[in-house]
N, C-alpha and C positions, 0 to 999 in steps of 0.2 A: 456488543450484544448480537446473538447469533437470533434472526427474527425467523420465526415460523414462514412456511410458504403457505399454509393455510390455517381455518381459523382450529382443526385438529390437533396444531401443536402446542405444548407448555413450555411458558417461559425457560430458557435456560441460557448460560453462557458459559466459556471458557475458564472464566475465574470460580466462579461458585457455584455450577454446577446445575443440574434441574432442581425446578422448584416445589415438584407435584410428584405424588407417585403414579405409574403407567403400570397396566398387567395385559400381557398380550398372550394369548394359547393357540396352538393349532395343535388337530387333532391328528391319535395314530390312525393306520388303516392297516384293513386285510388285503394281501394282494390274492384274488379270488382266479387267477387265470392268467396267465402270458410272463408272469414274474422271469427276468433275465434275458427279453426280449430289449428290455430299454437299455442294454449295456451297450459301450462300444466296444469291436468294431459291429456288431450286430445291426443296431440301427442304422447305424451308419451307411451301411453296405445296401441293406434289404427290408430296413423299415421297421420298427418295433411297435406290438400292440398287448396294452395289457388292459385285465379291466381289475379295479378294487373298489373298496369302500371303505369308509373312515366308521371308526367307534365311539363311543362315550370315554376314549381316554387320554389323556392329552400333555404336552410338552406345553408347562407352562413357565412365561418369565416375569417378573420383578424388574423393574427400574426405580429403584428408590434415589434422593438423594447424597450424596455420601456424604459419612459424618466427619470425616478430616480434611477433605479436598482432593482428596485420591482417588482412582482407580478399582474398586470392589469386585473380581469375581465371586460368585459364589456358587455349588452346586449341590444342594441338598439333601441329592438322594446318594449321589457321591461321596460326601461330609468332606468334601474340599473346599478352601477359599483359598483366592492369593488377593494380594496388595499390590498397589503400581505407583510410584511417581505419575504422572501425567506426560509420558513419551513413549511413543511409537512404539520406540526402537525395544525398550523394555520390553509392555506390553506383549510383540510379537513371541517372547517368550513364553509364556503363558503354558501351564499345564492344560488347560479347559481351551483346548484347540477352537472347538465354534465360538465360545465366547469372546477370546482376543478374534480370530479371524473378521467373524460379522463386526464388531469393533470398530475394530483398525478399516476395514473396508468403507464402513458407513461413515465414519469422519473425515478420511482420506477424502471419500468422493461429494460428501456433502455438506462438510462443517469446517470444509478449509483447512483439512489436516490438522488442526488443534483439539488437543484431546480434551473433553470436557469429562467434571468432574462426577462420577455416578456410582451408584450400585447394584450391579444385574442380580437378579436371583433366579435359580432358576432350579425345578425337577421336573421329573416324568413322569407319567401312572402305569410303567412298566420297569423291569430289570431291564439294563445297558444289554446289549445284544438280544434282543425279544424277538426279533422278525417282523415287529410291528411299523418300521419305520420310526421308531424314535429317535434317533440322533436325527435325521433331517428334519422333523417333524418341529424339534429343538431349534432346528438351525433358521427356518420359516418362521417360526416366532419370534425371535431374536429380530429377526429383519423386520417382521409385523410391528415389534416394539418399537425398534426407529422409525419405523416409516409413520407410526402416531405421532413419535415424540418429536420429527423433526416438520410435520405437516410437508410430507412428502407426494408428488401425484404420482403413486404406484399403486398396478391393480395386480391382481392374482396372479397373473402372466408373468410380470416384472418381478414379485415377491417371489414367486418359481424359483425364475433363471438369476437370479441371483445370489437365491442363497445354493439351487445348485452347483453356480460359479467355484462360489467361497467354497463350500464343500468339497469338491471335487475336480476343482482345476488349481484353485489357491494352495489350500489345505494338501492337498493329493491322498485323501480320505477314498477309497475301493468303493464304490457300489453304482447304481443307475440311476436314473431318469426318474423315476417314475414316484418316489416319495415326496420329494420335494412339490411336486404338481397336487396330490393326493390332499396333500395338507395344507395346502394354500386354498384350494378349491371346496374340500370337503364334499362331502356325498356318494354318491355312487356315478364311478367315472369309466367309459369306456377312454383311453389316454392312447395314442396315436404317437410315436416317436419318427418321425421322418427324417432322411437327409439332408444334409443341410442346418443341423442342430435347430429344425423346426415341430414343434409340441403342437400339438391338437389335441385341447382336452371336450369330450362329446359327455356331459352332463346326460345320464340316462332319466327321461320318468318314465318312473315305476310305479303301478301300482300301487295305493297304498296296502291292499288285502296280500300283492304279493310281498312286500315288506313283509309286515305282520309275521307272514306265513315262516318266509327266509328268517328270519330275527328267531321266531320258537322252536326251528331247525338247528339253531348254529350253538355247536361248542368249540369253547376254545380251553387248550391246555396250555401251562407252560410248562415244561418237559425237564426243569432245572436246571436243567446247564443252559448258562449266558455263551454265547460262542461268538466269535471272531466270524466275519464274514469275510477279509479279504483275502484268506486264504482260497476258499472256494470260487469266489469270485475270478481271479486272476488263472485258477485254473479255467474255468468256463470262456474267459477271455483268449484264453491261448488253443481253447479246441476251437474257436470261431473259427480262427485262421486258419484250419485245415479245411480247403475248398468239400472236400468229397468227406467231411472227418463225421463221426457218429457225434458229436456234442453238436456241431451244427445244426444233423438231421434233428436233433433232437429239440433245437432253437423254432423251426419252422412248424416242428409237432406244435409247442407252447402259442406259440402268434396264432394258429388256426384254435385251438382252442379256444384261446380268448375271445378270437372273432361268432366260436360257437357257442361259449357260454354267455355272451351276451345275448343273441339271440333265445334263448333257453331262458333269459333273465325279465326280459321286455313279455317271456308270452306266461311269465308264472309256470315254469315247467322245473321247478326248484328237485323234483329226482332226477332230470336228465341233469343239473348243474352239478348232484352228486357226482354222475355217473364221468364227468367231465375233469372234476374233482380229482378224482381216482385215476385215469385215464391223464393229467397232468403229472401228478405223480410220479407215476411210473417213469414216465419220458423227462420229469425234473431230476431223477435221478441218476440219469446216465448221460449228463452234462457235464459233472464231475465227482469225482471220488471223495467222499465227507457229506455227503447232503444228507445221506439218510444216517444214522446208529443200530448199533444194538437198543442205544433206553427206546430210541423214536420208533424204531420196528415193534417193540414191544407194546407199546401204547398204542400204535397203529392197530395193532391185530387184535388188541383187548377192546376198544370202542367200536372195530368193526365186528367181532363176536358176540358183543353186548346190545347191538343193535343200529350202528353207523353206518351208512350207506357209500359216503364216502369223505374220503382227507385227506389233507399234506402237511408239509408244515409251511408256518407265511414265514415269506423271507428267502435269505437265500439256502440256509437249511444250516442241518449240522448241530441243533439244539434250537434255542429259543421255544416261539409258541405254535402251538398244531393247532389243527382246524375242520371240523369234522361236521357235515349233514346229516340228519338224524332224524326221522320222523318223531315230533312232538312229544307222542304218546311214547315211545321208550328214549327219552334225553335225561329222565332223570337217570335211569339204570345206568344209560353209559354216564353222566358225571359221577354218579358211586362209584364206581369199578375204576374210573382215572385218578380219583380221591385217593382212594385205597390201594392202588399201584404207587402212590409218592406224586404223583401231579397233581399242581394245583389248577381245577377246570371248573369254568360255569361257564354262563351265557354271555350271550354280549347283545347289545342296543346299538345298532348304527347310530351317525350323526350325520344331520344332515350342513352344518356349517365350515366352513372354511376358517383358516385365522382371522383371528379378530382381535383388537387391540382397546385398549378405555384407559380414559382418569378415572382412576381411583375415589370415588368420594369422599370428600371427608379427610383426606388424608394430605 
C-alpha cells in the first residue's frame, strides 16, 4: 500500500487503484503585457517580465477510480479516451500527451514507478488553441490533482516548475514561462523570468474599485480560429538570436511595457493600460510573421471604431481570443458589433485563486 505523505491524501494502491474521487482546477489567464518575454533564449539572456491575470475559466481534472484496473485517459471537450494496461512503457504512448506525461512523471517520481490503477477526466472552459493558457493551465491541474491525491508537500512554485518541466522539456510542447506560474498562483501577477531558470512571481494589490473598474472595461473575443502557436513561437525564438535583429528590439519594447502597465495597474490608470494595450500590439506584431490575420485585423479595427480604446490578442497570436479596453458606457456597442462580425465576445470576471485540488463528497 502506497501511504499518503499527509493527511490530504486518499487511500490508494498499486492493485486497485484510488478509492475516492479528487477534482483539481486551475484557472485560464489574460497575458495583459510582456507576453514572449518568458521564452528562451530571451529570458535567458536579458531577463523576462510579464504581467497577467487569470479568469473565471478553467482547466479542470477528474480522478475517479477505474472501473477495470486500468489506466483511463479521458478528454471531454476533445471526445477522446484511450485505455492502458498498467505499464509505463504503453502509457508513454498516449495521444493526450499532458495526460500520459504528468502520469508517467508523478508515479515515476513518487509512487515508485508502479502504475496505479485510475481515471483522469479532464476539459477546459476554452477551445484548444485560445491564447488563454489552457493546455498548461491543464497541465497545473493535473499536477494539482497528484499532488492531493498522493499528500504531496508542494507549493505554487513546485506545482509551476514542474509541470512546466513536463510540458516543455519532457513533452517538447513550444511555448513560455509564464502559464504554468499564472495558474498555479492565480490572480493578478507581475512574473519576473530571470536567468538561471529562476521565476519571481510578485502578487499585485489592487484595488478593489480598480478591479471593479478594469473587470467592466474588458472584452474578450474569440476570433474562430483555434491556431497552433508553435509555429510562431519558434519563429520569435529564432529572431532572438539576432544580436541587433528587429524581433529582439521588439522583445525589450514588450518587458518595458510590462514593467509600465503594471505601474499604470497599481495607480487605477486603466486608459493609459489601454493605451499600452495598443502600443504592445503593435511591437507584438513584428516579432514574427502570423501574429496578426486578415479575421484579427478586422475585428481589431471594428471594436476599435465601435468604441475600444485599446487590444491585442492573448497568447502568442495568430487566432485564438482578443482583448480589448473599452469604457463601460460603450462595451455593450462593441460586444454587438464582435457578435455580428462572427465572434463570439463578452465580458470576463477575474479570479483571484490559484489551483486548487478536494475530495469529492460523497463520492
Amino acid at each position: 500500500m502506497i501511504k499518503p505523505a499527509f493527511a490530504a491524501g486518499v487511500p490508494l494502491s498499486p492493485e486497485t487503484g484510488i478509492a475516492a474521487t479528487i477534482r483539481a482546477r486551475a484557472p485560464l489567464r489574460l497575458g495583459l503585457a510582456g507576453g514572449g518575454t518568458d521564452l528562451s533564449p530571451y529570458c535567458d539572456r536579458f531577463g523576462g517580465a510579464v504581467l497577467n491575470a487569470t479568469i473565471d475559466r478553467y482547466a479542470i481534472a477528474t480522478f475517479a477510480p477505474s472501473p477495470d484496473g486500468r489506466v483511463h485517459f479521458c478528454a471531454e471537450d476533445l471526445e477522446n479516451e484511450e485505455v492502458f494496461d498498467p505499464d509505463l512503457d504503453a502509457i508513454a504512448g498516449a495521444r493526450l500527451q499532458l495526460h500520459s506525461g504528468v502520469y508517467s512523471r508523478m508515479i515515476r517520481q513518487f509512487a515508485g514507478g508502479k502504475p496505479i490503477p485510475m481515471r483522469i477526466i479532464s476539459h477546459v472552459d476554452a477551445p484548444a488553441g485560445s491564447g488563454l493558457g489552457s493546455s498548461s493551465a491543464l497541465g497545473v491541474a493535473l499536477v494539482e490533482g497528484f499532488r492531493h491525491l498522493l499528500g504531496l508537500p508542494l507549493g505554487p512554485y513546485d506545482v509551476a516548475h514542474m509541470a512546466y518541466e513536463i510540458e516543455r522539456l519532457e513533452l517538447a510542447l513550444a511555448g513560455g514561462k509564464q502559464d504554468q506560474y499564472a495558474a498555479a498562483f492565480g490572480g493578478m501577477n507581475f512574473i519576473e523570468f530571470l536567468p538561471g531558470d529562476r521565476v519571481i512571481v510578485n502578487p499585485l494589490r489592487v484595488h478593489r474599485d480598480v478591479i471593479n473598474e478594469l473587470q467592466s472595461s474588458m472584452v474578450i473575443c474569440f476570433t474562430g480560429v483555434s491556431r497552433s502557436s508553435e509555429a510562431i513561437i519558434i519563429q520569435q525564438q529564432r529572431g532572438m538570436e539576432e544580436p541587433s535583429g528587429e524581433a529582439l528590439e521588439n522583445m525589450h519594447h514588450l518587458k518595458a511595457d510590462a514593467v509600465e502597465m503594471k505601474q499604470a495597474l497599481l495607480q487605477g490608470q486603466v486608459d493609459d493600460m489601454a493605451r499600452i494595450l495598443g502600443r504592445s500590439w503593435a511591437a507584438k506584431k513584428r516579432t514574427a510573421a502570423g501574429v496578426s490575420s486578415d479575421r484579427i485585423e478586422q475585428l481589431h479595427e471594428l471594436a476599435m471604431r465601435k468604441g475600444a480604446i485599446g487590444g491585442k490578442v492573448s497568447g502568442a497570436g495568430g487566432g485564438g481570443f482578443m482583448m480589448f479596453i473599452v469604457p463601460p458606457e460603450r462595451r455593450l456597442a462593441v460586444l454587438r458589433a464582435l457578435n455580428e462580425a462572427g465572434g463570439t465576445a463578452s465580458g470576463v470576471d477575474f479570479s483571484s485563486s490559484g489551483a486548487e485540488a478536494w475530495t469529492a463528497p460523497g463520492r
